[in-house]
N, CA and C atoms as an extended XYZ file, in Angstrom:
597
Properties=species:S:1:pos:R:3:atomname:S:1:resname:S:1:resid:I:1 pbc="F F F"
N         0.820       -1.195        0.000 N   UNK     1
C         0.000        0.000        0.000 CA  UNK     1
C         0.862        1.256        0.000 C   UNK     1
N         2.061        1.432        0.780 N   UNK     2
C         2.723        2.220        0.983 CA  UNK     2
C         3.568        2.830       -0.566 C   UNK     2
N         4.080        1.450       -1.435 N   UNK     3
C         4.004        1.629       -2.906 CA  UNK     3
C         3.756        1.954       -3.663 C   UNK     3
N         2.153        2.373       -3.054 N   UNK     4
C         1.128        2.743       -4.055 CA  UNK     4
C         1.155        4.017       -4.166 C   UNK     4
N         1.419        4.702       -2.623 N   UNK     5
C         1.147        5.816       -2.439 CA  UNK     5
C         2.378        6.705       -3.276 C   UNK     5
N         3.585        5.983       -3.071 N   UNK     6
C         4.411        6.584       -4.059 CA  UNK     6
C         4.667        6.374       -5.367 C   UNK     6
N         3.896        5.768       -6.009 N   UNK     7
C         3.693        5.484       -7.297 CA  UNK     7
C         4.139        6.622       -8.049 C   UNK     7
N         4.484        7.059       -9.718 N   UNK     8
C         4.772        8.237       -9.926 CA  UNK     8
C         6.177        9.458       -9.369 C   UNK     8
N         6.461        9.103       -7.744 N   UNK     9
C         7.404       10.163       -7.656 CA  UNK     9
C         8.816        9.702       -7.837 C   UNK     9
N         9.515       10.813       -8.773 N   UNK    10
C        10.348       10.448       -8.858 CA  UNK    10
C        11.547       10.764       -7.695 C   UNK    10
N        11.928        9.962       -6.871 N   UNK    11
C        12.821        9.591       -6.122 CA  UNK    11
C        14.537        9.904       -6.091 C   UNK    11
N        14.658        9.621       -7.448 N   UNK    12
C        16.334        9.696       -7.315 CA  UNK    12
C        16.283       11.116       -7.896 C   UNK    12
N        15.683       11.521       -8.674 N   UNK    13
C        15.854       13.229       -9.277 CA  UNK    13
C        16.904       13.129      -10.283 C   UNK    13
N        17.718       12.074      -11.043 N   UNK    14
C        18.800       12.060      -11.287 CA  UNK    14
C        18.991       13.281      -12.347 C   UNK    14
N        18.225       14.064      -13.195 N   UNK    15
C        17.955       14.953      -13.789 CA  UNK    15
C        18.680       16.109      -13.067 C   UNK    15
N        18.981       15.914      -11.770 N   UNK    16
C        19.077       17.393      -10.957 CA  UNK    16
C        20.374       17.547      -10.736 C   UNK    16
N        21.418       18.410      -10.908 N   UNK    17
C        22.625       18.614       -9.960 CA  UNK    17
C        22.837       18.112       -9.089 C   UNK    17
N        23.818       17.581       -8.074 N   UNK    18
C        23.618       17.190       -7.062 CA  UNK    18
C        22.925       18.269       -6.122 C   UNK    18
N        23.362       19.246       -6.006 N   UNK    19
C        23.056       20.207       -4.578 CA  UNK    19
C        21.398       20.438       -4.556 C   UNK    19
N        20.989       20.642       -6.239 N   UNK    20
C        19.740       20.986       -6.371 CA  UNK    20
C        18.815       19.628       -5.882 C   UNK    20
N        19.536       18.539       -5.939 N   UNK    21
C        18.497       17.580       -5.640 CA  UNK    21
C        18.792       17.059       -3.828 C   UNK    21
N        19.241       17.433       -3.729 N   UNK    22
C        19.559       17.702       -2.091 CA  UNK    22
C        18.632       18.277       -1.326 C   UNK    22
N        18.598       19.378       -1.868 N   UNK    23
C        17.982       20.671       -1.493 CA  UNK    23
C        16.327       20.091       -1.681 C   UNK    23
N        15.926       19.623       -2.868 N   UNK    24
C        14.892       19.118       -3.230 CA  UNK    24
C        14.091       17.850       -2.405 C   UNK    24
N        15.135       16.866       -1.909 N   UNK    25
C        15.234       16.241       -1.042 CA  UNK    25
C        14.748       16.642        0.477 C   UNK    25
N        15.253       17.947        0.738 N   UNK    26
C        14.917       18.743        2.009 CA  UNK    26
C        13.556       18.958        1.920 C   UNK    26
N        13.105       19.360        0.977 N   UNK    27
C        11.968       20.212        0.803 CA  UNK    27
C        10.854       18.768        1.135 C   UNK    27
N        11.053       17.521        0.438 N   UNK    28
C         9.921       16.874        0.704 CA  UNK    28
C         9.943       15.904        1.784 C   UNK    28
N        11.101       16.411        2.666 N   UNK    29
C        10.871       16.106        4.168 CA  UNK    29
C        10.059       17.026        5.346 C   UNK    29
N        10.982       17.416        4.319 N   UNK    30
C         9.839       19.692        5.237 CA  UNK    30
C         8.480       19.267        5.126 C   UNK    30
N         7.672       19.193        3.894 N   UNK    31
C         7.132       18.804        3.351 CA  UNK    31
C         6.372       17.635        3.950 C   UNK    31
N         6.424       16.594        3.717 N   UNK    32
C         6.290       15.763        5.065 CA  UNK    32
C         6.056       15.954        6.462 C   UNK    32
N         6.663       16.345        6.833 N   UNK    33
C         6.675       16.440        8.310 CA  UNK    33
C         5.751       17.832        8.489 C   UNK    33
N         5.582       18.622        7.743 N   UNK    34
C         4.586       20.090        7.951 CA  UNK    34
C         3.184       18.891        7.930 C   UNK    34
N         3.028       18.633        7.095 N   UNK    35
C         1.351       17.544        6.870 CA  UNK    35
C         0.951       16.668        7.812 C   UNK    35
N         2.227       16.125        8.345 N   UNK    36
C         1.798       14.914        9.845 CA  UNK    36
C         1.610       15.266       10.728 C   UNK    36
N         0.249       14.430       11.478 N   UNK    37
C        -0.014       15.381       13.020 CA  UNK    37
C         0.862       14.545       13.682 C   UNK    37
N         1.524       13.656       13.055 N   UNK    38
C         2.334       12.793       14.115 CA  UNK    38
C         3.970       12.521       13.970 C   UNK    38
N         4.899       11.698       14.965 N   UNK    39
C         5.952       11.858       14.693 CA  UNK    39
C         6.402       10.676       13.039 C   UNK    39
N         6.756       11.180       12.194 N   UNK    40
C         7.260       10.264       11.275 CA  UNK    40
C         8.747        9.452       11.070 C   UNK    40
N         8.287        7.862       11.302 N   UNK    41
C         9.585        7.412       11.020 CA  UNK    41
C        10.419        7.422        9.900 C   UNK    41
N        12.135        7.030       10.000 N   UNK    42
C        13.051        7.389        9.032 CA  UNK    42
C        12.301        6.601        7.774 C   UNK    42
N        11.609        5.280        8.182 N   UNK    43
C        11.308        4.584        7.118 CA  UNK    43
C        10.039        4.890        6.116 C   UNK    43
N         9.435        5.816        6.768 N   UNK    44
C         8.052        6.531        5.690 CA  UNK    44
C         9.212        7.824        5.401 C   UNK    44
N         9.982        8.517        5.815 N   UNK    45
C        10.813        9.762        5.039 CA  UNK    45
C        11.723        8.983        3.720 C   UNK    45
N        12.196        7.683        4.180 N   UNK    46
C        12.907        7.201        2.792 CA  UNK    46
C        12.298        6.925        1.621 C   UNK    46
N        10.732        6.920        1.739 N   UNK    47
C         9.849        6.941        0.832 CA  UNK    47
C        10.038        8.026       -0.152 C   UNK    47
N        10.900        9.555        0.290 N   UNK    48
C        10.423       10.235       -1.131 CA  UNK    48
C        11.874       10.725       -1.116 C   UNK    48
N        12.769        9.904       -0.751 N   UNK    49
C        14.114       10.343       -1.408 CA  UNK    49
C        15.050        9.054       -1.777 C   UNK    49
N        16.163        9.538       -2.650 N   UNK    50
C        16.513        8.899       -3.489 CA  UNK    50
C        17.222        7.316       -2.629 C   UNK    50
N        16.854        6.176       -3.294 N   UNK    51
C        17.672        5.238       -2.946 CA  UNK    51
C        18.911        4.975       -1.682 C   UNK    51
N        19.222        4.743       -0.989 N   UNK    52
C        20.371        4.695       -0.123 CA  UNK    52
C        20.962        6.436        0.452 C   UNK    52
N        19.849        6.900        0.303 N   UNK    53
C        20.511        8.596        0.822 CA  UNK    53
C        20.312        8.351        2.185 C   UNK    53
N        20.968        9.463        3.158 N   UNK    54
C        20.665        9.475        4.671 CA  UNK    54
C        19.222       10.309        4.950 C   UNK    54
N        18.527        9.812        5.411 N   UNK    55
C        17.921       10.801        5.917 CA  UNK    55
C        18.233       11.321        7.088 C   UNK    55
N        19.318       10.420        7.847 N   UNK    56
C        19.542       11.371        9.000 CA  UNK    56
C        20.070       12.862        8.595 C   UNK    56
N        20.937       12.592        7.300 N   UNK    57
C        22.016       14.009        7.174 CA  UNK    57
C        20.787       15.138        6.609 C   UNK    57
N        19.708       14.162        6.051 N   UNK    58
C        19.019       15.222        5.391 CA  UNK    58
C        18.097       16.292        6.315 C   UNK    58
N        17.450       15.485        7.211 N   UNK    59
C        17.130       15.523        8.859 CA  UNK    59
C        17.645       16.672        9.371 C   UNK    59
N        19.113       16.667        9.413 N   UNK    60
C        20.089       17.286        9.999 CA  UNK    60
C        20.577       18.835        9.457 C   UNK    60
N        20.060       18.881        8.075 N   UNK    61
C        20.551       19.677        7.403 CA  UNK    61
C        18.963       20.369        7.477 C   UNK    61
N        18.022       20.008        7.562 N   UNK    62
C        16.317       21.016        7.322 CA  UNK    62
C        16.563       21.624        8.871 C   UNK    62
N        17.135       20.782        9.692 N   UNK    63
C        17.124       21.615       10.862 CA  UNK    63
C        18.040       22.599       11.061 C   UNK    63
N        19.056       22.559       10.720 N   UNK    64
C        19.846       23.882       10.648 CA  UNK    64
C        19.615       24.648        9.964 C   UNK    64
N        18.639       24.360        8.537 N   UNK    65
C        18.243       25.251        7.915 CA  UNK    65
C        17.417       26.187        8.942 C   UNK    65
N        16.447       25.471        9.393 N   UNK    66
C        14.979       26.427        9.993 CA  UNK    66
C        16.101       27.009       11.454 C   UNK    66
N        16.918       27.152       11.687 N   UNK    67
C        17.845       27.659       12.957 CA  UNK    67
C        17.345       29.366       12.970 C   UNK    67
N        16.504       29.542       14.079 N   UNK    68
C        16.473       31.346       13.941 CA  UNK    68
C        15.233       31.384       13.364 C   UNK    68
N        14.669       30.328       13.303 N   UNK    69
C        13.002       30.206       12.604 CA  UNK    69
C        11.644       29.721       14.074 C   UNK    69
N        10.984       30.301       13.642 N   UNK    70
C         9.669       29.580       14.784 CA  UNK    70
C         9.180       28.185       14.976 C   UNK    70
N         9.826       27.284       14.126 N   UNK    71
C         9.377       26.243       14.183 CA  UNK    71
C        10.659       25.372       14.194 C   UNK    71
N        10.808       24.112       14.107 N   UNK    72
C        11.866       23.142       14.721 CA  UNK    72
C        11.837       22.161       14.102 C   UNK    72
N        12.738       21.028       14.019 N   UNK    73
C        12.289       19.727       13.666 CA  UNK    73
C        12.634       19.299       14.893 C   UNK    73
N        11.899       17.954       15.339 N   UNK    74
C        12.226       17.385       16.672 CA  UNK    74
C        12.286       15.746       16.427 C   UNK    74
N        13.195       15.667       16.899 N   UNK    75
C        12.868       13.693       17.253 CA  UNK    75
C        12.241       13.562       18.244 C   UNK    75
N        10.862       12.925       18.133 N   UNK    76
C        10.323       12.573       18.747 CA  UNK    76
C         9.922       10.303       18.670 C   UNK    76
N        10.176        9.975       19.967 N   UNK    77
C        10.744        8.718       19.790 CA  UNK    77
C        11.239        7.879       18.687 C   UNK    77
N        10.751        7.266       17.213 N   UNK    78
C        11.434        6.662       16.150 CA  UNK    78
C        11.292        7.816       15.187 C   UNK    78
N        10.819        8.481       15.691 N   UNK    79
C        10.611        9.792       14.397 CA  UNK    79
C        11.025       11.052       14.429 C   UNK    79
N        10.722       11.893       13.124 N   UNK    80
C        10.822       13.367       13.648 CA  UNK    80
C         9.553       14.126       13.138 C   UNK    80
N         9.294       15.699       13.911 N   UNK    81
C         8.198       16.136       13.589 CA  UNK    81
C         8.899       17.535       13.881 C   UNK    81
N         7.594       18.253       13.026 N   UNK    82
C         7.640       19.787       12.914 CA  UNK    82
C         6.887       20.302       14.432 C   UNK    82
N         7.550       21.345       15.055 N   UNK    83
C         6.713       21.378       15.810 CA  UNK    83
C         7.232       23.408       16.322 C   UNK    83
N         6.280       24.180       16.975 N   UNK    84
C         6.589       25.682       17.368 CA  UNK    84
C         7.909       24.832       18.395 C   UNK    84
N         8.774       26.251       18.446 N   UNK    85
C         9.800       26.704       19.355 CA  UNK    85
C         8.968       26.842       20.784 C   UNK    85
N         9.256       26.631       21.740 N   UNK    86
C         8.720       27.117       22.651 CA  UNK    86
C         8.674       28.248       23.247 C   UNK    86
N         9.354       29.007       22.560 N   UNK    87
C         9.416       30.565       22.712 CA  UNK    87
C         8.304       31.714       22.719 C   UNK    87
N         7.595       30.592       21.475 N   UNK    88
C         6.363       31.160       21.225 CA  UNK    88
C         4.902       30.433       21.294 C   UNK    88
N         4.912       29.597       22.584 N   UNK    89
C         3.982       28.879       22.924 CA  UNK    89
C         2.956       29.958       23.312 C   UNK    89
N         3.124       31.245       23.822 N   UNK    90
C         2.624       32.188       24.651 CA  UNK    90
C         1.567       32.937       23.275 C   UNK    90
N         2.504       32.878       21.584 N   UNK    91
C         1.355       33.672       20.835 CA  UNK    91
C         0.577       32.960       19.962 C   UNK    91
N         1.178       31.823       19.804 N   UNK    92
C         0.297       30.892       19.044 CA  UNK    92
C        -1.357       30.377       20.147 C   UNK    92
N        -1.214       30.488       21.777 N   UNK    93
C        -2.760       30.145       22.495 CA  UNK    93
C        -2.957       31.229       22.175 C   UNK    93
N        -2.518       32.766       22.055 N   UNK    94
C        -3.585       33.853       22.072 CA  UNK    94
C        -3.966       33.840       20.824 C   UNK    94
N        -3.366       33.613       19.662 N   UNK    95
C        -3.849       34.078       18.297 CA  UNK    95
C        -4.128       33.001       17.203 C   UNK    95
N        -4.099       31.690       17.621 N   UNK    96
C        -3.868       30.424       16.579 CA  UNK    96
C        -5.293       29.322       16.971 C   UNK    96
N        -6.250       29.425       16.432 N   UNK    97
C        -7.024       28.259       16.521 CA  UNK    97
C        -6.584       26.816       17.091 C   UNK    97
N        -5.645       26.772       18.424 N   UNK    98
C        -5.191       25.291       18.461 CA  UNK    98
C        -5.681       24.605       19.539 C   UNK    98
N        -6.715       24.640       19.504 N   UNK    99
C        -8.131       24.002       20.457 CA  UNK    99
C        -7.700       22.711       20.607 C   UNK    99
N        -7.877       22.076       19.593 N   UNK   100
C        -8.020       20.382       19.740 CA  UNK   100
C        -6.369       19.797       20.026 C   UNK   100
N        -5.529       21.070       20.017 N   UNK   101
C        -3.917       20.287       20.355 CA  UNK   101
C        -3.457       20.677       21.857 C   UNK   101
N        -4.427       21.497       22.762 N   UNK   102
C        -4.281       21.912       23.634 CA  UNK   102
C        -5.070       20.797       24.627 C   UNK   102
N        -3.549       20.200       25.818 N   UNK   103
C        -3.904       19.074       26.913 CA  UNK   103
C        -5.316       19.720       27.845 C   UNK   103
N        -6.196       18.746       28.239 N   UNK   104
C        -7.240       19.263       28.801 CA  UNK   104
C        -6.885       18.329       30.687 C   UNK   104
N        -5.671       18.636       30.719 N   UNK   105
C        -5.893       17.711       32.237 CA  UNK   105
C        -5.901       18.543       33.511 C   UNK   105
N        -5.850       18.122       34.714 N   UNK   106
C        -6.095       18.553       35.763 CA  UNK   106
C        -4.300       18.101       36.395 C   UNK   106
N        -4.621       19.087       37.512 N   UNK   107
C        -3.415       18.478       37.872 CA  UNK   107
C        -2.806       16.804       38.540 C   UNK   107
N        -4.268       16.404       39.345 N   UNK   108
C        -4.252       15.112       39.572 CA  UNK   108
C        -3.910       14.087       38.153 C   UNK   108
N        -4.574       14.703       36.932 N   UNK   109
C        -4.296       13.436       35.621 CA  UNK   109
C        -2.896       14.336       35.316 C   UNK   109
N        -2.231       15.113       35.359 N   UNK   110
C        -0.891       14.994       35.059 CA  UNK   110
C        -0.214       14.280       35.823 C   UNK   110
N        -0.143       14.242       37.208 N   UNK   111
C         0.457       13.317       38.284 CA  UNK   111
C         0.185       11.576       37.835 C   UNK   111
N        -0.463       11.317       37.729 N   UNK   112
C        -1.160        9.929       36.832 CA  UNK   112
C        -0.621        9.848       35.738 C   UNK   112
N        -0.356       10.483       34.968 N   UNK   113
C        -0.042       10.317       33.558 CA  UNK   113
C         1.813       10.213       33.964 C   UNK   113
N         2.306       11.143       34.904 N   UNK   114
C         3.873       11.415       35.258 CA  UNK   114
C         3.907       10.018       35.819 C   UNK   114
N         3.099        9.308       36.350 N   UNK   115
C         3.468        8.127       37.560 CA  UNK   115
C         3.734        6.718       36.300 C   UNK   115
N         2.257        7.024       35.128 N   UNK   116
C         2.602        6.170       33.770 CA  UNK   116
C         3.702        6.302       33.603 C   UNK   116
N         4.177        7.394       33.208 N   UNK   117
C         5.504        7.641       32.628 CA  UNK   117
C         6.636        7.047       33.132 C   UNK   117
N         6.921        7.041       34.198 N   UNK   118
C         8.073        6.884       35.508 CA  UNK   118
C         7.726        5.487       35.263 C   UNK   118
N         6.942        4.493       35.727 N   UNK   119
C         6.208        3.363       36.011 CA  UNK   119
C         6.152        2.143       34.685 C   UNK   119
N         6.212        2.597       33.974 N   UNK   120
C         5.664        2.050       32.735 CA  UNK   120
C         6.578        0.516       32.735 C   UNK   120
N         5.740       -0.442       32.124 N   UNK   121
C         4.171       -0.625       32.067 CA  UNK   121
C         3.953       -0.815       33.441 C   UNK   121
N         2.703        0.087       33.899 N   UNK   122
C         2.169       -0.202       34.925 CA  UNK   122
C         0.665       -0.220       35.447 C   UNK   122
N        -0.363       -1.258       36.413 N   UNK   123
C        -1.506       -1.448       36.123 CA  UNK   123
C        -2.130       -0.653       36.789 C   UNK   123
N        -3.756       -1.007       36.964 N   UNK   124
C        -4.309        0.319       37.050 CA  UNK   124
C        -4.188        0.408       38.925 C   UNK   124
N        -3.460       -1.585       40.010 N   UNK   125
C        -3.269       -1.519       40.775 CA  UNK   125
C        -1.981       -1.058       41.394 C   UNK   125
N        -0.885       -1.147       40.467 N   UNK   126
C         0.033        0.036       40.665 CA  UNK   126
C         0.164        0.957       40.863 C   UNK   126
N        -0.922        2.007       40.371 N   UNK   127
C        -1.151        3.597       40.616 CA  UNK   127
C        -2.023        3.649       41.522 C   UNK   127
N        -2.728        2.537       41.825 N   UNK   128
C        -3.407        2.904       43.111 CA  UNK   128
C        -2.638        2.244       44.265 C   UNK   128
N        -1.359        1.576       44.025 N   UNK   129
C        -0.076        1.528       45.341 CA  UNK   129
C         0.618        3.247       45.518 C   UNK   129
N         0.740        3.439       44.073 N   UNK   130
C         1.191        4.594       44.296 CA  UNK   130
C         0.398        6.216       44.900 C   UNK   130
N        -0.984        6.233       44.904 N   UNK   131
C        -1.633        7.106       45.033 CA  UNK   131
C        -2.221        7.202       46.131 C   UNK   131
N        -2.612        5.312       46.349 N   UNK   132
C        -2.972        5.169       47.540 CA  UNK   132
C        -4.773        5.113       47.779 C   UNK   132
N        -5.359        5.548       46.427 N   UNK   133
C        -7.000        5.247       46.189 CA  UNK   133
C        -6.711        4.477       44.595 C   UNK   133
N        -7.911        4.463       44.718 N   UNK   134
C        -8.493        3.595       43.297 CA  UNK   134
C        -8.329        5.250       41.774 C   UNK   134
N        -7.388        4.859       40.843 N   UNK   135
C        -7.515        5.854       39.468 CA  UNK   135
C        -8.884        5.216       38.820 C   UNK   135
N        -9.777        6.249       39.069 N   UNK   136
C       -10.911        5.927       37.743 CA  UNK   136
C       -10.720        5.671       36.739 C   UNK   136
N       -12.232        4.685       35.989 N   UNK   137
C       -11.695        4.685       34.539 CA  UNK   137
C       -12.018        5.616       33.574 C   UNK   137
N       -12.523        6.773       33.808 N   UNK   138
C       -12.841        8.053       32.972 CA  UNK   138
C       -11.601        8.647       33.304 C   UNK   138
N       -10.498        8.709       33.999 N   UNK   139
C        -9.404        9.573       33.816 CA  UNK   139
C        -8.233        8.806       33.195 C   UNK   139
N        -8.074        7.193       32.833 N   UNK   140
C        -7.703        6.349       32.617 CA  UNK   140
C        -8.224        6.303       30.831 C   UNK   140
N        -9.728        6.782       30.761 N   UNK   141
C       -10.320        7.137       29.468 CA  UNK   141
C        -9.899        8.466       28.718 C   UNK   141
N        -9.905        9.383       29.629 N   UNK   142
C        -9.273       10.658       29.130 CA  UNK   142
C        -8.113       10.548       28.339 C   UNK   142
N        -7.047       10.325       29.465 N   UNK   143
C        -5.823        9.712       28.894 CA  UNK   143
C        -5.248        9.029       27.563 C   UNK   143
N        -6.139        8.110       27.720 N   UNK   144
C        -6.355        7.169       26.331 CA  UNK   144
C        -6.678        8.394       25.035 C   UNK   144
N        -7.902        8.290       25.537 N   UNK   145
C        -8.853        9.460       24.096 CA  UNK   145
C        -7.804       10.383       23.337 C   UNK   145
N        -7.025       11.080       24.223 N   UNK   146
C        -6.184       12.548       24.000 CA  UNK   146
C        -4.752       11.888       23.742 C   UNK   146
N        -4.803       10.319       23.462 N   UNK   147
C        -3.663        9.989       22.586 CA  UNK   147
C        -2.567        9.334       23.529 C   UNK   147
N        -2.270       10.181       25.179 N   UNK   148
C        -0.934        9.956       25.587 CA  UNK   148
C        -0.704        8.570       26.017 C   UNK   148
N        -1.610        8.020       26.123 N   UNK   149
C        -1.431        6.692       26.911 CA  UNK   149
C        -1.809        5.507       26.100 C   UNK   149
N        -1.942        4.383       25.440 N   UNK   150
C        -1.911        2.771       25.648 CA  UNK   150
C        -1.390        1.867       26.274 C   UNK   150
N        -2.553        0.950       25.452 N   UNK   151
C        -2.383       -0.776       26.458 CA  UNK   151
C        -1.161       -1.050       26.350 C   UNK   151
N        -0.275       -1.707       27.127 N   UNK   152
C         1.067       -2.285       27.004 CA  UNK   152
C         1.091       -3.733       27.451 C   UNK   152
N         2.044       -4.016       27.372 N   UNK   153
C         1.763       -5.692       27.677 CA  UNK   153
C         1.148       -6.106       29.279 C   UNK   153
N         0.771       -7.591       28.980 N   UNK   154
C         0.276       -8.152       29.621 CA  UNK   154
C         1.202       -8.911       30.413 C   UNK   154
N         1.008       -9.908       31.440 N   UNK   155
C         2.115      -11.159       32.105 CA  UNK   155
C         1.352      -12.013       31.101 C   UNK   155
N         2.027      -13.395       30.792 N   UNK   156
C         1.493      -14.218       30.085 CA  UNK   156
C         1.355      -15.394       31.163 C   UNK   156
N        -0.049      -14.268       31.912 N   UNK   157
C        -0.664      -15.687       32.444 CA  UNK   157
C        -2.127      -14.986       32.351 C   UNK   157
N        -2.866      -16.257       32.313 N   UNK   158
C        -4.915      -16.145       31.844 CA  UNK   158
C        -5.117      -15.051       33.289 C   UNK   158
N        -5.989      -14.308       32.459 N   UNK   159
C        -6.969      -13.262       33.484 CA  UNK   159
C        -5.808      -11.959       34.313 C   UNK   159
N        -4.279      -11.857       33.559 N   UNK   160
C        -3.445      -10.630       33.868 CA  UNK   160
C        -3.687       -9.565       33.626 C   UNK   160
N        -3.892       -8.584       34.468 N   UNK   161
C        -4.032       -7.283       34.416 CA  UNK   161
C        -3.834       -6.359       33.032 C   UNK   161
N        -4.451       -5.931       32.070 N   UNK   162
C        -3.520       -4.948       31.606 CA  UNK   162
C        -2.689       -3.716       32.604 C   UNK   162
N        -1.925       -3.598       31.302 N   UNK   163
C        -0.945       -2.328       31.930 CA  UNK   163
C        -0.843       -0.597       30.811 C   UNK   163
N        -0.493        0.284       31.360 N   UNK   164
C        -0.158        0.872       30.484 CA  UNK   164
C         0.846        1.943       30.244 C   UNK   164
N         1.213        2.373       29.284 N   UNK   165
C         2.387        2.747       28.729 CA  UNK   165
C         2.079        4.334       27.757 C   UNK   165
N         3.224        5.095       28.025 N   UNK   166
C         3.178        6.476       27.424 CA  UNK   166
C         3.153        6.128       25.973 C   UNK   166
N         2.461        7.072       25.012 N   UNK   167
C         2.832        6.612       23.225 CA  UNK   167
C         3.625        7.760       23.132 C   UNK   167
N         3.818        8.342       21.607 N   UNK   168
C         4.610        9.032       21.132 CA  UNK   168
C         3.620       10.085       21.114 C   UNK   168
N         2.449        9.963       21.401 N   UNK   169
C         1.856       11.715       21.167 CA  UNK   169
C         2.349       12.068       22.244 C   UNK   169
N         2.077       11.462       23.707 N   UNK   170
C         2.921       12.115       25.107 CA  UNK   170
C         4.199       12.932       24.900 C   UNK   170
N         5.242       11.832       24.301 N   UNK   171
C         6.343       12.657       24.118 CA  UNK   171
C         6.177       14.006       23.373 C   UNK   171
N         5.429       14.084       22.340 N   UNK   172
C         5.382       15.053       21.430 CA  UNK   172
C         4.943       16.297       22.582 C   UNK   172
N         4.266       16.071       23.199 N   UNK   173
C         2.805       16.753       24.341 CA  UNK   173
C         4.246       17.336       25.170 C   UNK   173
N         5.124       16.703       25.377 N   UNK   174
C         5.643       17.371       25.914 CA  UNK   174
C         7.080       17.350       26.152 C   UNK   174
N         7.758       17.443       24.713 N   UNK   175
C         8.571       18.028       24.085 CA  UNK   175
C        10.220       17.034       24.546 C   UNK   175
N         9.446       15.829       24.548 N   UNK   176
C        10.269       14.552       25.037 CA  UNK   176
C        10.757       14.108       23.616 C   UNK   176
N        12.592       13.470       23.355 N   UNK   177
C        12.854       12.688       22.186 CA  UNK   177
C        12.459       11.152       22.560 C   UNK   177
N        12.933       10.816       23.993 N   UNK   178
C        12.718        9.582       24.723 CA  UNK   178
C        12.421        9.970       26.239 C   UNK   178
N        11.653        8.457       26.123 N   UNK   179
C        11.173        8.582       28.139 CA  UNK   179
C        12.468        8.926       28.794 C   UNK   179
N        14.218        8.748       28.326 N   UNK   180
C        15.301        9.261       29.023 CA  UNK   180
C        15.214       10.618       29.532 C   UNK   180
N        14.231       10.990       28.725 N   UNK   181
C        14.771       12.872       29.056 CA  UNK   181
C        13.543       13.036       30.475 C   UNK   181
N        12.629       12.247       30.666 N   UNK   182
C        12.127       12.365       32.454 CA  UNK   182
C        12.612       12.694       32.873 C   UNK   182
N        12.348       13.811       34.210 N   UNK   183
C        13.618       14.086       35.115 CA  UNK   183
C        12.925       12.916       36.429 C   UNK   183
N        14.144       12.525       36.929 N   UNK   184
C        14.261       12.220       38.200 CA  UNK   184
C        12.986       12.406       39.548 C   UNK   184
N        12.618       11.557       39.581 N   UNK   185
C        10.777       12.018       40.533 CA  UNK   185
C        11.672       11.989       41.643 C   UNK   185
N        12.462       11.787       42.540 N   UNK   186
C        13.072       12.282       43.690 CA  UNK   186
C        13.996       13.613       43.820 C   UNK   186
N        14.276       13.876       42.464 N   UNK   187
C        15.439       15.363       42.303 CA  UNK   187
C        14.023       16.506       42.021 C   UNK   187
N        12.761       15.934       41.387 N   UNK   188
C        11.464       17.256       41.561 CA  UNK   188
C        11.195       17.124       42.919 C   UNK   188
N        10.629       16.345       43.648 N   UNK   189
C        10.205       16.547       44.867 CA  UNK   189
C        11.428       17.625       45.818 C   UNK   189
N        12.868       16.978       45.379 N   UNK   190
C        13.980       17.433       46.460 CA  UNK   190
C        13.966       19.262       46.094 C   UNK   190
N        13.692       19.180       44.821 N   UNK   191
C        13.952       20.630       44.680 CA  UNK   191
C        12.535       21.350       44.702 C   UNK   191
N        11.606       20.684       45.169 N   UNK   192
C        10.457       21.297       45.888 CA  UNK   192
C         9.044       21.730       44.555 C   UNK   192
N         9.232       21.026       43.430 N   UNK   193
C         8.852       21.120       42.500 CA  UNK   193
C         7.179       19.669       42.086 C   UNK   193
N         7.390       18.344       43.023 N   UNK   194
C         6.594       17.708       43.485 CA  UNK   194
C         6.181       17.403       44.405 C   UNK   194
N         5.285       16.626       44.702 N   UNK   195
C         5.255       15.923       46.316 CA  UNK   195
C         5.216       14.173       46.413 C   UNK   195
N         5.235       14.081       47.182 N   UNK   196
C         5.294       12.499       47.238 CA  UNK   196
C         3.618       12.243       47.081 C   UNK   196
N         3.395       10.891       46.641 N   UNK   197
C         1.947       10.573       46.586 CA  UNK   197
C         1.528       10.300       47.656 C   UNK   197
N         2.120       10.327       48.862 N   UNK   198
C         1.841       10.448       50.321 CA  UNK   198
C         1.004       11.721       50.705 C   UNK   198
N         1.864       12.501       50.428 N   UNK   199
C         1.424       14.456       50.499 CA  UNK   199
C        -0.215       14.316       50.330 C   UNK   199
């Protein structure tokens, strides 16, 4: 299917100079990645450039291009995506229609969603070791709905708990390449920035 979709483009450009087809190359990663609401892997970007090229270098090179620009390329877990600078998170809510990309949680479902994160895979009796009550399943639904969270594995034994696990919109949500870049849930609390689920 994926074949199909590229049916027609021509790929290698061999018609082009080198630099010009480089450059050309850039453009239908730009290109790409402006159209996806999501992060795209290297292996759908090798789709519209030539045979055995890098896309890392190409990757590498749209981002230094946009350097000093409002927008970014980001790796976000196997992929990369276009996404605002955070510089200007402040004029795009006052002036940009971005309703449906804006998180709707409370502070209790960020703490839940941070404990997923930290935890992962973990069940829905895990967060209630950690919280210390029962997590509903409408905030467990929220979660889900708004992308950041799925099912993750099971134990492979009959009638095991699911569990669950951050996806790549989370990271995107919040400006993560990998779950590595978490900070430390004992260095926020120490520097007075969380509380324990005791608190």
């Amino acid at each position: 299917m994926a074949g199909d979709r590229a049916a027609g483009l021509d790929r290698e450009l061999a018609e082009l100079p080198p630099g010009l087809r480089w450059r050309e190359w850039m453009r239908r990663i730009e290109a790409v990645l402006f159209a996806s609401a999501t992060p795209v892997p290297r292996a759908d970007l090798a789709r519209v450039v030539g045979q055995g090229v890098s896309v890392d270098l190409l990757v590498e090179d749209l981002a230094a291009e946009l350097e000093g620009r409002a927008f970014e390329v980001a790796r976000v877990g196997e992929g990369w995506m276009l996404r605002t600078r955070p510089a200007y998170a402040a004029a795009v809510r006052a002036a940009a229609d971005a309703g449906g990309q804006a998180l709707d949680l409370g502070e209790f479902d960020l703490a839940v969603l941070a404990a997923i994160a930290w935890h992962q895979p973990i069940t829905r009796g895990g967060l209630k070791e950690i919280f210390g009550r029962e997590i509903g399943r409408d905030l467990i639904g929220r979660l889900h709905a708004q992308g950041l969270i799925a099912t993750g594995p099971r134990a492979p034994r009959r009638g095991a708990p699911y569990t669950f696990v951050t996806t790549e919109t989370f990271l995107a949500a919040f400006g993560l390449e990998t779950l590595r870049e978490l900070p430390d849930p004992e260095q926020l609390r120490d520097a007075g920035l969380a509380r324990s689920a005791e608190s």
